[in-house]
C-alpha positions as CSV (number, residue, x, y, z in Angstrom):
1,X,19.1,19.8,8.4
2,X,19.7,18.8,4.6
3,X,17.0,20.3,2.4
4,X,15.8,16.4,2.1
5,X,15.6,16.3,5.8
6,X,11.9,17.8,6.4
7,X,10.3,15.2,3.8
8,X,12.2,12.3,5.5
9,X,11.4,13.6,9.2
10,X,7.3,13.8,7.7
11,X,7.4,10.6,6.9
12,X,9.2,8.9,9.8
13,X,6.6,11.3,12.4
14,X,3.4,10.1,10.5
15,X,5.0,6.1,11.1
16,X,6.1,6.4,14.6
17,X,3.2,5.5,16.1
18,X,1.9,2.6,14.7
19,X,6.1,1.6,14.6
20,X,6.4,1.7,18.4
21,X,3.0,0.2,18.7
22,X,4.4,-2.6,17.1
23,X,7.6,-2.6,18.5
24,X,5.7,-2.4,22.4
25,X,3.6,-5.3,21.6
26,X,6.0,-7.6,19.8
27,X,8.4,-7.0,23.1
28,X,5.5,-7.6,25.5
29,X,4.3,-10.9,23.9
30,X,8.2,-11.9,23.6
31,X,8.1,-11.5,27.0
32,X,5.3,-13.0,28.6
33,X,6.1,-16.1,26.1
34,X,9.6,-16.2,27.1
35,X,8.8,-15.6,30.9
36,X,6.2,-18.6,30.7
37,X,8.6,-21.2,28.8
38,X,11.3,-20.5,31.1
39,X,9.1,-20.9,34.3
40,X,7.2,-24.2,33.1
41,X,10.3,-24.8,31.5
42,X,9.7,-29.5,31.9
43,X,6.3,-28.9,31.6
44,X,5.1,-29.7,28.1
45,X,2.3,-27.8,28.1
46,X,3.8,-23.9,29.3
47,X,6.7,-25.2,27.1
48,X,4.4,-24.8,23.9
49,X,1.6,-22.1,25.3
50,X,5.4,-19.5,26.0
51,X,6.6,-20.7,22.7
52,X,4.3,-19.2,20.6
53,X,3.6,-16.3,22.9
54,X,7.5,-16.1,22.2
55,X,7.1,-16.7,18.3
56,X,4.6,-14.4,17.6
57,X,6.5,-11.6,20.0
58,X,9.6,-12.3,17.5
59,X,7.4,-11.8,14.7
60,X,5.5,-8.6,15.7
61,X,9.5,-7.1,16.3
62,X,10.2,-7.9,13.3
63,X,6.9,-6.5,11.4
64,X,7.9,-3.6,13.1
65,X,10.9,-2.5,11.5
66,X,9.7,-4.0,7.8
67,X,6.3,-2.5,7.5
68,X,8.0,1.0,9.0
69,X,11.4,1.1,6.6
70,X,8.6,0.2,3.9
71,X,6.0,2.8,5.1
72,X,8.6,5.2,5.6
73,X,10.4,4.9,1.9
74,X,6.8,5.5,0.3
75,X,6.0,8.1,1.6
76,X,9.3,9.9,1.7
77,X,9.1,8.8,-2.5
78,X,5.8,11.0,-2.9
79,X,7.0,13.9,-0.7
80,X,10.1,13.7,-2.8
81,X,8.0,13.5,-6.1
82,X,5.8,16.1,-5.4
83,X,9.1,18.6,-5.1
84,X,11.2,17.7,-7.3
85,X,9.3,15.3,-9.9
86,X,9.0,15.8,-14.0
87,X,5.7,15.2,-15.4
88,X,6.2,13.2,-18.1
89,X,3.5,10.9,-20.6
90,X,3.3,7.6,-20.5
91,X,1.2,5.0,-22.5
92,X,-1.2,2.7,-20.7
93,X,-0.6,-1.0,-21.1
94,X,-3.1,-2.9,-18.8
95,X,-5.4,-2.3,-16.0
96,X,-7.0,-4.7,-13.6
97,X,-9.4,-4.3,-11.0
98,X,-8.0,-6.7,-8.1
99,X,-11.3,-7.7,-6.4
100,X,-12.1,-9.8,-3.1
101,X,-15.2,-10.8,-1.7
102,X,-15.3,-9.3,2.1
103,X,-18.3,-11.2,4.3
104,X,-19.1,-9.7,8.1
105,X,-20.7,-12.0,10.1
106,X,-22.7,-11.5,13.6
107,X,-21.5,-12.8,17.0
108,X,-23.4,-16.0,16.1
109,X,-21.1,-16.6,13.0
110,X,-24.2,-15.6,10.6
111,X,-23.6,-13.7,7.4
112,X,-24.6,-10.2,8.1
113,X,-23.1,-8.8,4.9
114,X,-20.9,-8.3,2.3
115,X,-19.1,-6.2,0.3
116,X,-16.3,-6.0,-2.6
117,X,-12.9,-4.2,-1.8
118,X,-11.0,-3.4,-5.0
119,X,-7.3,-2.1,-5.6
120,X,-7.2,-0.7,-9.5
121,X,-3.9,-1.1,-10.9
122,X,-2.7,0.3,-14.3
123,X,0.5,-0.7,-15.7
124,X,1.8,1.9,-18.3
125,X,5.2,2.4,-20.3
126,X,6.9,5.5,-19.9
127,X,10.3,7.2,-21.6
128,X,12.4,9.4,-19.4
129,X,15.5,10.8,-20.4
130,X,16.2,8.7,-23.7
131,X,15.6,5.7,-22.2
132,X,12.2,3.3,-21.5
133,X,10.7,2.2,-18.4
134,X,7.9,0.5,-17.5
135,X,5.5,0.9,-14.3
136,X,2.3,0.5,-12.3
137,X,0.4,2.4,-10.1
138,X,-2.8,2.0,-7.8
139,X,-5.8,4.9,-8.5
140,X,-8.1,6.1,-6.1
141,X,-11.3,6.5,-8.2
142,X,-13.1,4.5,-10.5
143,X,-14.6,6.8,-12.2
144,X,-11.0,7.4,-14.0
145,X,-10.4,3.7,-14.0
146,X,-13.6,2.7,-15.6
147,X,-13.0,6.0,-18.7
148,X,-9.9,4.3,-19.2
149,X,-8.7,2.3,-22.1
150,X,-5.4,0.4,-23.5
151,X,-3.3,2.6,-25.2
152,X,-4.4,6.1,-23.7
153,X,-2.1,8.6,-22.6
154,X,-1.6,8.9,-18.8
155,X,0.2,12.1,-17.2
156,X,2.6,11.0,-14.9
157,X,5.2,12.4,-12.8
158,X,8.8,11.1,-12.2
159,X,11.7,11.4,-9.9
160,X,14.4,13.1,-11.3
161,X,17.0,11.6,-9.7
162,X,15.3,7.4,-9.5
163,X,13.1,6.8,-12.2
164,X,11.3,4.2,-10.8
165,X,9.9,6.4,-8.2
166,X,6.5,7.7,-9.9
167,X,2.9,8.7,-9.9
168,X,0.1,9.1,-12.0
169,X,-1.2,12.8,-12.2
170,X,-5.0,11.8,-11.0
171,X,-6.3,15.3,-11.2
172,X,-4.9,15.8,-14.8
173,X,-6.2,12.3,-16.0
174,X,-9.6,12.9,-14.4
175,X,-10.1,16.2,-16.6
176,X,-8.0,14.8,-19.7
177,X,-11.1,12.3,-19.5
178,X,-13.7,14.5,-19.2
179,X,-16.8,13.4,-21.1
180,X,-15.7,10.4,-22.1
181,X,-18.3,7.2,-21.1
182,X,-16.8,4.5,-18.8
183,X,-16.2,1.1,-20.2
184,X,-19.1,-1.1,-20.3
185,X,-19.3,-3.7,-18.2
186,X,-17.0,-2.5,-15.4
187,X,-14.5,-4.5,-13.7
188,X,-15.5,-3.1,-10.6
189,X,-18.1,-4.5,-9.1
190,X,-20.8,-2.1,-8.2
191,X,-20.4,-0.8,-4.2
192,X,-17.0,-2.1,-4.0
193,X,-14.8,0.1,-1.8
194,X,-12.1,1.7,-3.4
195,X,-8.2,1.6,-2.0
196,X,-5.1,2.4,-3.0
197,X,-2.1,0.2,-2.3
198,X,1.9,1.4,-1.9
């Protein structure tokens, strides 16, 4: 095996599961949709009931191999960065807290709750190898996303080989920030859970 090979094989083993589980139910529902059209096959109302059964089968396949090929090149991108990447600086542009209002609601369709979920995205500018690129990147903590401010300095690390496969350096930013006061008002509202998108 390659010396790629173990990052790639890490990736595709952590994504097999939830790929086949896909794969399994997409197949089943094709199935049972296509079984039932082709049984009542005249009668209007199996014809439309195995039809979608069938359609949304067809679309779980599909899903299947997307999510996973997507899944898979992510993760194999991080593995790869943490190897061989080049820490590099870059300058931050913009950030935005993308927000949504989340509301849980009881068996009797009362509100029960809510709550915020937030994905806090920088964009930054970066120069690698003579040449200028431009990027964006999800953080985990908003902490760091609150300290930060247009124009700082982010630590970032960056394929080699692709450029456009990178990172920010989250543990370096966080003490490169040390003691500095988060921005008042946050764009976060306060509680929101915190996740990071690929």
């Amino acid at each position: 095996m390659r010396e790629w090979g173990p990052w790639l094989w890490s990736a595709v083993k952590d994504h097999a599961g939830s790929f086949f589980l896909l794969l399994s139910m997409g197949l089943i529902f094709a199935s049972v949709g296509g079984g039932v059209f082709f049984l009542g096959f005249g009668e209007w109302g199996a014809m439309l009931f195995g039809g979608f059964f069938a359609l949304i089968g067809l679309a779980l396949f599909v899903y299947s191999f997307v999510s996973a090929h997507s899944s898979i090149g992510y993760y194999y991108g991080l593995a790869l960065l943490r190897k061989y990447g080049m820490e590099v600086d870059g300058v931050l542009t913009r950030k935005e807290a993308e927000c949504q209002l989340n509301q849980v609601f009881d068996h009797n369709n009362r509100l029960k709750g809510e709550y915020y979920s937030c994905h806090l995205l920088v964009e930054f500018d970066y120069q690698f190898n003579g040449r200028n690129h431009s990027g964006a990147y999800y953080l985990n903590k908003a902490d760091l996303f609150d300290k930060l401010r247009e124009g700082d300095r982010l630590p970032l690390k960056v394929l080699r080989l692709d450029p456009s496969v990178h990172m920010v350096r989250e543990r370096r930013l966080a003490n490169m920030l040390r003691g500095r006061e988060r921005e008042q008002p946050s764009q976060i509202p306060a509680g929101a859970e915190i996740s990071q998108l690929a």
